[in-house]
PDB file of N, CA, C, O and CB in Angstrom:
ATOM      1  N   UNK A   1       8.295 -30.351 -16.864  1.00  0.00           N
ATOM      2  CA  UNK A   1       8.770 -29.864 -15.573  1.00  0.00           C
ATOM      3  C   UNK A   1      10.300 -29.922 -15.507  1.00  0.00           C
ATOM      4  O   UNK A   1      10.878 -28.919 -15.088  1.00  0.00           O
ATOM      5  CB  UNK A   1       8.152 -30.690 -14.426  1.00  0.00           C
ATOM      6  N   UNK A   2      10.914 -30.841 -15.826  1.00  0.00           N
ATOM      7  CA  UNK A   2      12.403 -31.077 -16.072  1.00  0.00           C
ATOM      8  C   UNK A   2      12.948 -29.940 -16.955  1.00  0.00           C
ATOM      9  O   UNK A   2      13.836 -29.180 -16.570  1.00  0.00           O
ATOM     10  CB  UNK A   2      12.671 -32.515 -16.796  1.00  0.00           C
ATOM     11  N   UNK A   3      12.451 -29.880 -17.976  1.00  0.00           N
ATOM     12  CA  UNK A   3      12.924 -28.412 -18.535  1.00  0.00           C
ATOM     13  C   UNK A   3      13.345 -27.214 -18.257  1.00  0.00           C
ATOM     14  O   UNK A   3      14.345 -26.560 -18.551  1.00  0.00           O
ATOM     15  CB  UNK A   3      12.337 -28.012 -18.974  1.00  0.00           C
ATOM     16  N   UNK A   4      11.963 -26.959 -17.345  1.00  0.00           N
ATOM     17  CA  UNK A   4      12.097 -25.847 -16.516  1.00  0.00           C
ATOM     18  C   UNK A   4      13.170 -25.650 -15.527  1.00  0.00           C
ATOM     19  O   UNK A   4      13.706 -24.551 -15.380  1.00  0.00           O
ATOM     20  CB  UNK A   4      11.048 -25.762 -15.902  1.00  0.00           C
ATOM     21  N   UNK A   5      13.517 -26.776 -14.791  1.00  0.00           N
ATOM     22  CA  UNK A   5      14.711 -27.069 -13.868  1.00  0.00           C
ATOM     23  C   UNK A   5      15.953 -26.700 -14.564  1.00  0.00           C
ATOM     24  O   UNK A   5      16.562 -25.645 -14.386  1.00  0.00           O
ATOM     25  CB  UNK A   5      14.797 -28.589 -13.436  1.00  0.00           C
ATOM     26  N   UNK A   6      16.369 -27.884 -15.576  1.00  0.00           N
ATOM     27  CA  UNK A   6      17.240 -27.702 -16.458  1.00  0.00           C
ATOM     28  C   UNK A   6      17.626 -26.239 -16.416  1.00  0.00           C
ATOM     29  O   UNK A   6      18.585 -25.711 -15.852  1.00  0.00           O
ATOM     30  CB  UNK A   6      16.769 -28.169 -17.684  1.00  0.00           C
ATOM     31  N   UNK A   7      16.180 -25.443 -17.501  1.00  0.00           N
ATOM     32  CA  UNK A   7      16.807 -24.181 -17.811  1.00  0.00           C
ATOM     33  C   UNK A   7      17.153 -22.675 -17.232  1.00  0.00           C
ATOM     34  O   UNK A   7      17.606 -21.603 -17.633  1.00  0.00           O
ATOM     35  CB  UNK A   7      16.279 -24.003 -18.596  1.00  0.00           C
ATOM     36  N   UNK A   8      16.336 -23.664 -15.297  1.00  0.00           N
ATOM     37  CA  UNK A   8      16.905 -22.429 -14.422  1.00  0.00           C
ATOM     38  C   UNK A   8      18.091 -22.633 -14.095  1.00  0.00           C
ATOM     39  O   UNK A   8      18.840 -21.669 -14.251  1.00  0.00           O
ATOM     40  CB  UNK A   8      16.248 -22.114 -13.182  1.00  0.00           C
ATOM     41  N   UNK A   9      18.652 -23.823 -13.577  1.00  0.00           N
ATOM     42  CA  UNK A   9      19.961 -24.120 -13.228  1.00  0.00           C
ATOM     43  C   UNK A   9      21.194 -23.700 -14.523  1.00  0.00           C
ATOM     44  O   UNK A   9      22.161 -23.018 -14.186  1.00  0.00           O
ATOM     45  CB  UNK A   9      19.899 -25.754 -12.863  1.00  0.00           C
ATOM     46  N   UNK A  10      21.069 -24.106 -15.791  1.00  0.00           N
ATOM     47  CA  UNK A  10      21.584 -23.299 -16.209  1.00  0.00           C
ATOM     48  C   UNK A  10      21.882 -21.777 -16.531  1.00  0.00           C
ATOM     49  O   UNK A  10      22.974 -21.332 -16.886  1.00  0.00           O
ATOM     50  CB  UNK A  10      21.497 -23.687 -16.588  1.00  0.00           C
ATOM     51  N   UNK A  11      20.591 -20.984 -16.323  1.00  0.00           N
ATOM     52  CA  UNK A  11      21.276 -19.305 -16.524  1.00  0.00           C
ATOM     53  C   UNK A  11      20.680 -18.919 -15.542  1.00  0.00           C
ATOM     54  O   UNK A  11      19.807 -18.085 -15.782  1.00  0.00           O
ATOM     55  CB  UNK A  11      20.982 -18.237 -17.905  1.00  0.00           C
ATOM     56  N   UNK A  12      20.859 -19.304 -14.161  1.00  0.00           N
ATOM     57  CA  UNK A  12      20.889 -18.750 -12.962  1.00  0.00           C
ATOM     58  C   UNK A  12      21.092 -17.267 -13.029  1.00  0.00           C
ATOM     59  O   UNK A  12      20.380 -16.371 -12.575  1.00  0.00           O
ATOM     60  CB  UNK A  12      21.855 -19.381 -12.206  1.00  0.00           C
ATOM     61  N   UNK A  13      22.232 -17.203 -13.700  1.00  0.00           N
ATOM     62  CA  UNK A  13      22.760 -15.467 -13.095  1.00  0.00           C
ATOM     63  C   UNK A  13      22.012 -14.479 -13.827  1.00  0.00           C
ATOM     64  O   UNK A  13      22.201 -13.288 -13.580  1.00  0.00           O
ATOM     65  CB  UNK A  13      24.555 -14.977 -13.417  1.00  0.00           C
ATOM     66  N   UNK A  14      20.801 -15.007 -15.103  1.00  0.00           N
ATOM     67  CA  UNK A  14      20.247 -13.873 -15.287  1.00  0.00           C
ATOM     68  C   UNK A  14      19.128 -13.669 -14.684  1.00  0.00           C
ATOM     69  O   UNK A  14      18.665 -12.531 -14.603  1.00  0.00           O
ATOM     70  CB  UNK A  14      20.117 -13.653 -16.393  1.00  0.00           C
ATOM     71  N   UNK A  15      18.399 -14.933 -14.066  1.00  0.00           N
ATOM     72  CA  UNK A  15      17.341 -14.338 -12.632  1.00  0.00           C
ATOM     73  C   UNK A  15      18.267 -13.608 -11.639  1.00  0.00           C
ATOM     74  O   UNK A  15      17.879 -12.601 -11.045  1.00  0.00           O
ATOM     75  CB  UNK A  15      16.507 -15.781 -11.584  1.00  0.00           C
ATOM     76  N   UNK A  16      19.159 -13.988 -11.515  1.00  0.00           N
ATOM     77  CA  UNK A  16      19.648 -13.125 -10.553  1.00  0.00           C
ATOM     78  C   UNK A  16      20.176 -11.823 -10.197  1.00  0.00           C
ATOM     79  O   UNK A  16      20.097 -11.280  -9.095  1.00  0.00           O
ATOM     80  CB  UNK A  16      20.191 -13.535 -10.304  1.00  0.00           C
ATOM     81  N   UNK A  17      20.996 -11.163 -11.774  1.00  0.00           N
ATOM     82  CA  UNK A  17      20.842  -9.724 -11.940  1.00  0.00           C
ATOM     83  C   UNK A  17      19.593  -8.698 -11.585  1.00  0.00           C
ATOM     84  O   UNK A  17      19.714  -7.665 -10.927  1.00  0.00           O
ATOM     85  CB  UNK A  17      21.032  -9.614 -13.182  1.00  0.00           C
ATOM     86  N   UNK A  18      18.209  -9.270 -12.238  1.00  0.00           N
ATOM     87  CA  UNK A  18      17.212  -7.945 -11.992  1.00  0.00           C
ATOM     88  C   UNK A  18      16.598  -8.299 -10.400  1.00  0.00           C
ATOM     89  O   UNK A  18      15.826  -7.552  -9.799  1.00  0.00           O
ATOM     90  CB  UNK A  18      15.696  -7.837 -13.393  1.00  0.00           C
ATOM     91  N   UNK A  19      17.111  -9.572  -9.884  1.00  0.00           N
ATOM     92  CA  UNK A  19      16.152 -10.058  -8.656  1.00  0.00           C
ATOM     93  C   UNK A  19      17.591  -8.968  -7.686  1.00  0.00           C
ATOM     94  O   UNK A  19      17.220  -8.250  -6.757  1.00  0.00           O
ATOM     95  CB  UNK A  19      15.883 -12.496  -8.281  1.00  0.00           C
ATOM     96  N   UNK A  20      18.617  -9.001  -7.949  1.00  0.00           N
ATOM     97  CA  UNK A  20      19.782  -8.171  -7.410  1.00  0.00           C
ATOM     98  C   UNK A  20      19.849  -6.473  -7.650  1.00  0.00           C
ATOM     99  O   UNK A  20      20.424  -5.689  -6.894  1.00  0.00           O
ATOM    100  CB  UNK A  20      21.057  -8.802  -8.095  1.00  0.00           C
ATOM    101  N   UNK A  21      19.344  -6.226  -8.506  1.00  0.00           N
ATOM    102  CA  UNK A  21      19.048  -4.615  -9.088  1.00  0.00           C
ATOM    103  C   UNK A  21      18.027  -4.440  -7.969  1.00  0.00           C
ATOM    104  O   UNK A  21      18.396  -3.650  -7.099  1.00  0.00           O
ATOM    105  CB  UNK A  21      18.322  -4.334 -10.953  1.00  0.00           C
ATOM    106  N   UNK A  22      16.461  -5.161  -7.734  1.00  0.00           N
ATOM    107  CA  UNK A  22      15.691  -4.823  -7.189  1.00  0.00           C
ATOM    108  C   UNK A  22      15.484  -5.071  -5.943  1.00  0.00           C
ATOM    109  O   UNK A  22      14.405  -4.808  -5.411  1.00  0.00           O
ATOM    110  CB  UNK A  22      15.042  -4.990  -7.705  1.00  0.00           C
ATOM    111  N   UNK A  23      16.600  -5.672  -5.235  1.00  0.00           N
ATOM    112  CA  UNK A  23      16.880  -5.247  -3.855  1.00  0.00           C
ATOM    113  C   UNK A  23      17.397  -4.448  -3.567  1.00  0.00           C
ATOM    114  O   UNK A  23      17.074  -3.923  -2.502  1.00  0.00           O
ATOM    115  CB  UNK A  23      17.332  -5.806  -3.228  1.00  0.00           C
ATOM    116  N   UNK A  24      18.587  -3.845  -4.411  1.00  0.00           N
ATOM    117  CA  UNK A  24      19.381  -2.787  -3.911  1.00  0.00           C
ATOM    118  C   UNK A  24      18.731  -1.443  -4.647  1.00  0.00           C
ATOM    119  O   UNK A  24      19.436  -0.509  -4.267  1.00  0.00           O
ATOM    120  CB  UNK A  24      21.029  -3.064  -4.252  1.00  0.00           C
ATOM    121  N   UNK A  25      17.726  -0.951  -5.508  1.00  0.00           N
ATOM    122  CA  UNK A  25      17.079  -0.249  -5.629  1.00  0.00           C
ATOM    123  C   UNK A  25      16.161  -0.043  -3.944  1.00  0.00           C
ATOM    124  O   UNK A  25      16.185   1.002  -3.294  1.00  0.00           O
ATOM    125  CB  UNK A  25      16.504  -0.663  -6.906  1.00  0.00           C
ATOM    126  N   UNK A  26      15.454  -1.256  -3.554  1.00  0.00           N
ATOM    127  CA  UNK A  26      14.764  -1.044  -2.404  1.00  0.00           C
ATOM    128  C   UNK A  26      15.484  -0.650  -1.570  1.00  0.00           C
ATOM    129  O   UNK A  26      14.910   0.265  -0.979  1.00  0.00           O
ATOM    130  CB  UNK A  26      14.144  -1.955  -1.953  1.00  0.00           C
ATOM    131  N   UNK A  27      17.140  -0.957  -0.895  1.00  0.00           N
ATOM    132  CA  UNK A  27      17.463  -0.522   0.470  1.00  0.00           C
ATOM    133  C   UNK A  27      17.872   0.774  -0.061  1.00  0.00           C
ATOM    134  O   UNK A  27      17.954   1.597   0.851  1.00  0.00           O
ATOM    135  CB  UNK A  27      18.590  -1.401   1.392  1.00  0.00           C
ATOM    136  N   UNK A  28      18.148   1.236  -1.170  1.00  0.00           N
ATOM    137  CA  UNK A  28      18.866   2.215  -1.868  1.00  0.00           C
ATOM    138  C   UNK A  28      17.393   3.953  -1.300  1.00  0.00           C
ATOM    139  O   UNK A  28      17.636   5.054  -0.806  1.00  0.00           O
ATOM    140  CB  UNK A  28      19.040   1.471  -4.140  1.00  0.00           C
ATOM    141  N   UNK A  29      16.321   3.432  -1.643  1.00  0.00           N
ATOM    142  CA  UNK A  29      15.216   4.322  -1.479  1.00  0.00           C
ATOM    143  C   UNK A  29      15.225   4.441   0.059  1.00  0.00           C
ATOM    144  O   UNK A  29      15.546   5.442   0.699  1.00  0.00           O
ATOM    145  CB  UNK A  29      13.797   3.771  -2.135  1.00  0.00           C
ATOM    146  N   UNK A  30      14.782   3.143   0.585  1.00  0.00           N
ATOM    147  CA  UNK A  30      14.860   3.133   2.062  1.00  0.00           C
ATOM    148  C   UNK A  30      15.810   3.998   2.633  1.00  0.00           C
ATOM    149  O   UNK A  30      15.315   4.788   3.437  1.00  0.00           O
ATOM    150  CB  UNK A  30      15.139   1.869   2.547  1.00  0.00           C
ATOM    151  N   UNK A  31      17.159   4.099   2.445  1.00  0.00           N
ATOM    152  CA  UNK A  31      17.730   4.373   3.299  1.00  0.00           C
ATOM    153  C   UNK A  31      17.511   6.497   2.733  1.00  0.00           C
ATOM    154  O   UNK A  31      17.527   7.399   3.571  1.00  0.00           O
ATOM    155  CB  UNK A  31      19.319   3.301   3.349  1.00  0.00           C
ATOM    156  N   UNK A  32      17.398   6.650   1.720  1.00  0.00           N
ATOM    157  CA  UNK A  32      17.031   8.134   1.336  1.00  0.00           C
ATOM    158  C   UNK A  32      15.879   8.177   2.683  1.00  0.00           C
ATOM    159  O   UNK A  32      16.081   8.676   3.790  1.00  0.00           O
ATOM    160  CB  UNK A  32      16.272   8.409  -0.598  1.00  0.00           C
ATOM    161  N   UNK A  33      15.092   7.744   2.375  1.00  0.00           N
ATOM    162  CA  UNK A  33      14.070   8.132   3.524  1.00  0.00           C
ATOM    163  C   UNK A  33      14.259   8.129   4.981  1.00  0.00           C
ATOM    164  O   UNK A  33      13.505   8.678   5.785  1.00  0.00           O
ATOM    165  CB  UNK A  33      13.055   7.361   3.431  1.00  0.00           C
ATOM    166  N   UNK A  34      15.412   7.412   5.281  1.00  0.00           N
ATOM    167  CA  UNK A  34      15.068   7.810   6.679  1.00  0.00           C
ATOM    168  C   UNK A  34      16.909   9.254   6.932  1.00  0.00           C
ATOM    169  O   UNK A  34      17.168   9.711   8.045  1.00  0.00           O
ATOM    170  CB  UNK A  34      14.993   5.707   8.052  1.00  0.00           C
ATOM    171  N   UNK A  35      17.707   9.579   5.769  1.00  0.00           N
ATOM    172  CA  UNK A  35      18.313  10.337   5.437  1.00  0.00           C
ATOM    173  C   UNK A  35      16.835  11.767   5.313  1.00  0.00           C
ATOM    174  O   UNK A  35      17.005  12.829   5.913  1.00  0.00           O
ATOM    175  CB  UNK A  35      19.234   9.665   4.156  1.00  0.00           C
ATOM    176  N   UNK A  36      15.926  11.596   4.735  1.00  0.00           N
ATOM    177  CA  UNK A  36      15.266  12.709   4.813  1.00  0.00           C
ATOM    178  C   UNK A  36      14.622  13.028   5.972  1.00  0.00           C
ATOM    179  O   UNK A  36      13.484  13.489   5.879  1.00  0.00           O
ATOM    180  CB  UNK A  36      14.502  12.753   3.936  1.00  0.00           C
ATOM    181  N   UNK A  37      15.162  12.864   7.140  1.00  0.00           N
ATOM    182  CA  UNK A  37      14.626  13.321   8.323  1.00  0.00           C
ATOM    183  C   UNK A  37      15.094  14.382   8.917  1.00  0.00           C
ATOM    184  O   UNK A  37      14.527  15.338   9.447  1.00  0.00           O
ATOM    185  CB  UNK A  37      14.641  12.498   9.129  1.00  0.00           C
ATOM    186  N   UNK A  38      16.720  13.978   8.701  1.00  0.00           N
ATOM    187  CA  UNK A  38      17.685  14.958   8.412  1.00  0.00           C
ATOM    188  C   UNK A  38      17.981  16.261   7.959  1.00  0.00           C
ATOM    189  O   UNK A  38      18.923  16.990   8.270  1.00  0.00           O
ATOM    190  CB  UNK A  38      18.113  14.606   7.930  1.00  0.00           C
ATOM    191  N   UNK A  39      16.603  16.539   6.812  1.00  0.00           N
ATOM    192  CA  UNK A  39      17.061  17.499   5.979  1.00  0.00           C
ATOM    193  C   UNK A  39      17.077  18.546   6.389  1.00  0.00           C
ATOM    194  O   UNK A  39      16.309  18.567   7.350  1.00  0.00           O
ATOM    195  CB  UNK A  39      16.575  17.596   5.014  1.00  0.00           C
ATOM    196  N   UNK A  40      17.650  19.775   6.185  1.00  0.00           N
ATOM    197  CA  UNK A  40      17.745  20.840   6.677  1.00  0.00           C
ATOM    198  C   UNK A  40      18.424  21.197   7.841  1.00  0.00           C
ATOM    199  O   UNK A  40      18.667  22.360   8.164  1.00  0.00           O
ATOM    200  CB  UNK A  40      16.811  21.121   6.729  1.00  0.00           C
ATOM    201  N   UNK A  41      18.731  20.208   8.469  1.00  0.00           N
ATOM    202  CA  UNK A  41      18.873  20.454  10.346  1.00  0.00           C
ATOM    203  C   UNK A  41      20.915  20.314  10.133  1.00  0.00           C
ATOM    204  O   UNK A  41      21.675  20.341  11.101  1.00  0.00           O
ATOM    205  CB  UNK A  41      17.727  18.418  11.832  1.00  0.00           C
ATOM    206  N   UNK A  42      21.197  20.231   9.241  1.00  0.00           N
ATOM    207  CA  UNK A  42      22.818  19.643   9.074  1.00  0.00           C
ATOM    208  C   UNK A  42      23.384  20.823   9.406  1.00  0.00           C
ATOM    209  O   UNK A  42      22.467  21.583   9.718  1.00  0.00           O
ATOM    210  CB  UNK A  42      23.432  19.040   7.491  1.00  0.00           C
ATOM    211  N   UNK A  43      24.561  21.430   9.509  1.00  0.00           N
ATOM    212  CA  UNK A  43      25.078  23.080  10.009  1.00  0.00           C
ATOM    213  C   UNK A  43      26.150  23.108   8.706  1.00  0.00           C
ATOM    214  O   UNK A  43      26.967  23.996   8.465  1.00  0.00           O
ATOM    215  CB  UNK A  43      26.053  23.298  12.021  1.00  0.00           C
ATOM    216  N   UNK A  44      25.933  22.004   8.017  1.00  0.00           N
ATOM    217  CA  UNK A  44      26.974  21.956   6.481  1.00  0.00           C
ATOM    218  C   UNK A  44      26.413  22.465   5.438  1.00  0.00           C
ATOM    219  O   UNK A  44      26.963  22.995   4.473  1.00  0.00           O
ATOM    220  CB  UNK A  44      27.384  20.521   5.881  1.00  0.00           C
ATOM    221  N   UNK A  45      24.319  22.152   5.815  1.00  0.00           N
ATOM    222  CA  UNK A  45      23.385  22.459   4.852  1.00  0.00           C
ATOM    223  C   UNK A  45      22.410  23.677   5.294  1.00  0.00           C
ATOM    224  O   UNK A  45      21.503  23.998   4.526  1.00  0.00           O
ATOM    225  CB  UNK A  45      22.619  21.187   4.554  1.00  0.00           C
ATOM    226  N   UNK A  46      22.531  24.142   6.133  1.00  0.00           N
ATOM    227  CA  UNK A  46      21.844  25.249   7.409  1.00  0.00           C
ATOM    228  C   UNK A  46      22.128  26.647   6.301  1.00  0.00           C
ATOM    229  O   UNK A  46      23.146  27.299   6.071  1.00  0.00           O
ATOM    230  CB  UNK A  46      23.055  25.355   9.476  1.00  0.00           C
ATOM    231  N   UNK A  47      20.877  26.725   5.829  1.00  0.00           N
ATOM    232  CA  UNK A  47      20.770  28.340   5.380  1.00  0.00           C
ATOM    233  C   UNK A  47      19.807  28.501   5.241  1.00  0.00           C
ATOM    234  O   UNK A  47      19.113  27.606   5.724  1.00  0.00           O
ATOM    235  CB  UNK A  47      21.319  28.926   4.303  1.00  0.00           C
ATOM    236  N   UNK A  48      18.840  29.916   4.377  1.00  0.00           N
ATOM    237  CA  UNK A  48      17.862  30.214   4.485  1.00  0.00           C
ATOM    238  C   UNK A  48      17.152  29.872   3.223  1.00  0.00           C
ATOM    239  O   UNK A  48      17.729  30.289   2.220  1.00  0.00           O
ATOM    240  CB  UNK A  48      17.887  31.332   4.912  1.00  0.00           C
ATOM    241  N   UNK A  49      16.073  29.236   3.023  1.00  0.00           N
ATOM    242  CA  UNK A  49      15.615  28.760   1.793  1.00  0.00           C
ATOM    243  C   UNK A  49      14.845  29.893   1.292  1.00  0.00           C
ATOM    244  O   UNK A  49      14.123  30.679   1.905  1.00  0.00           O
ATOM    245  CB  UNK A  49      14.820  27.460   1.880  1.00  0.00           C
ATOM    246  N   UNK A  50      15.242  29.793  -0.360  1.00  0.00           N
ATOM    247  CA  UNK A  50      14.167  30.837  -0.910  1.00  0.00           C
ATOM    248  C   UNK A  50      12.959  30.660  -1.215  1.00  0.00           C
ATOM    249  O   UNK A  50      12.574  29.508  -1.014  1.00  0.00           O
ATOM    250  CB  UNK A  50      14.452  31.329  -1.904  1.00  0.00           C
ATOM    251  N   UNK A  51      11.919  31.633  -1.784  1.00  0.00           N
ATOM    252  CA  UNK A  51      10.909  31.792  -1.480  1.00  0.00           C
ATOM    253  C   UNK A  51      10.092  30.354  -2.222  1.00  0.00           C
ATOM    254  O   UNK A  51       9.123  29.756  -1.754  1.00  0.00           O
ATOM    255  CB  UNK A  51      10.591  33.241  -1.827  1.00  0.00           C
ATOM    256  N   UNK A  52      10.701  30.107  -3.278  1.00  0.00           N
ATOM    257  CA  UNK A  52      10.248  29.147  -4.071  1.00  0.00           C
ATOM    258  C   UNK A  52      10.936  27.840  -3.604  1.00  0.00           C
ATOM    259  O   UNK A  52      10.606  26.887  -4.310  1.00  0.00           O
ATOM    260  CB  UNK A  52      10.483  29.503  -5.503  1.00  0.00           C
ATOM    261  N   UNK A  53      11.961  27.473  -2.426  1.00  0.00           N
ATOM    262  CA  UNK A  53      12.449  26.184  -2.509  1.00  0.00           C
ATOM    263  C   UNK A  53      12.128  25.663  -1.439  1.00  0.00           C
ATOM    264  O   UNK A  53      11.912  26.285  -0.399  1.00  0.00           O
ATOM    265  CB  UNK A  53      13.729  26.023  -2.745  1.00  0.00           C
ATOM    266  N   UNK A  54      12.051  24.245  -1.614  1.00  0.00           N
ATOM    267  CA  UNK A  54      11.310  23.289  -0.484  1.00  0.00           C
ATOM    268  C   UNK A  54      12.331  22.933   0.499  1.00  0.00           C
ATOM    269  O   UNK A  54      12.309  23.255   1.687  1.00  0.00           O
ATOM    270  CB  UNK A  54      10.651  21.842  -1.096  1.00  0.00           C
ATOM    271  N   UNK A  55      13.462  22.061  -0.248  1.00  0.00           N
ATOM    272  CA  UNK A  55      14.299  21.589   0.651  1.00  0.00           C
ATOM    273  C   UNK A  55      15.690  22.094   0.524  1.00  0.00           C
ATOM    274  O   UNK A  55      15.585  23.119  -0.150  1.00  0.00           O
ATOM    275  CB  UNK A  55      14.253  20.257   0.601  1.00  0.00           C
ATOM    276  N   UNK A  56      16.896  21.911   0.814  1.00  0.00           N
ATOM    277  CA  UNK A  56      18.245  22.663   0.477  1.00  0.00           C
ATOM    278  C   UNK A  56      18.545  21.550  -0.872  1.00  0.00           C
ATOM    279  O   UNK A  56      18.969  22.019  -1.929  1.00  0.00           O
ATOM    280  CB  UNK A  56      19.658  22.690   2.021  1.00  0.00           C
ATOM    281  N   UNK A  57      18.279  20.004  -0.728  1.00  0.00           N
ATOM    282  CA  UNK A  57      18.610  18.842  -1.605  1.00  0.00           C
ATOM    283  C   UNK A  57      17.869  18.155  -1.646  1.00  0.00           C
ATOM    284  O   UNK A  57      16.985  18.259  -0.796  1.00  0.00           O
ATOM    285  CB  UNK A  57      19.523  18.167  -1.446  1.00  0.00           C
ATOM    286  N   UNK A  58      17.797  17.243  -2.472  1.00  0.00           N
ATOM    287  CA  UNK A  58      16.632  16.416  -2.973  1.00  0.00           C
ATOM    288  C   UNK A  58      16.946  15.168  -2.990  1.00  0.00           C
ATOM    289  O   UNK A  58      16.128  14.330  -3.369  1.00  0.00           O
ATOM    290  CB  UNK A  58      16.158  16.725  -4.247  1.00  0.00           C
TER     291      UNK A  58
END
């Protein structure tokens, strides 16, 4: 059990890079989504979509 202690306290910062990637991946998506509510309605992005396209951006 001491080991384990030991060898988190020493390389802390590499749990902490992917535990840090994968929060800011999450608010990173989050915030696209509530940006896609948006879409289309902007007068910067306001034109007529062609026959084949869904949104103006993705």
């Amino acid at each position: 059990m001491i080991n384990i202690i030991h060898l988190v306290r020493d390389h802390w910062g590499v749990a902490l890079f992917p535990i840090g990637f994968m929060v800011g991946w999450y608010f990173d998506n989050r915030n696209d989504e509530k940006l896609a509510i948006f879409r289309n309605k902007s007068k910067l992005f306001q034109r007529e979509l062609k026959p084949d396209e869904d949104t103006v951006w993705k």
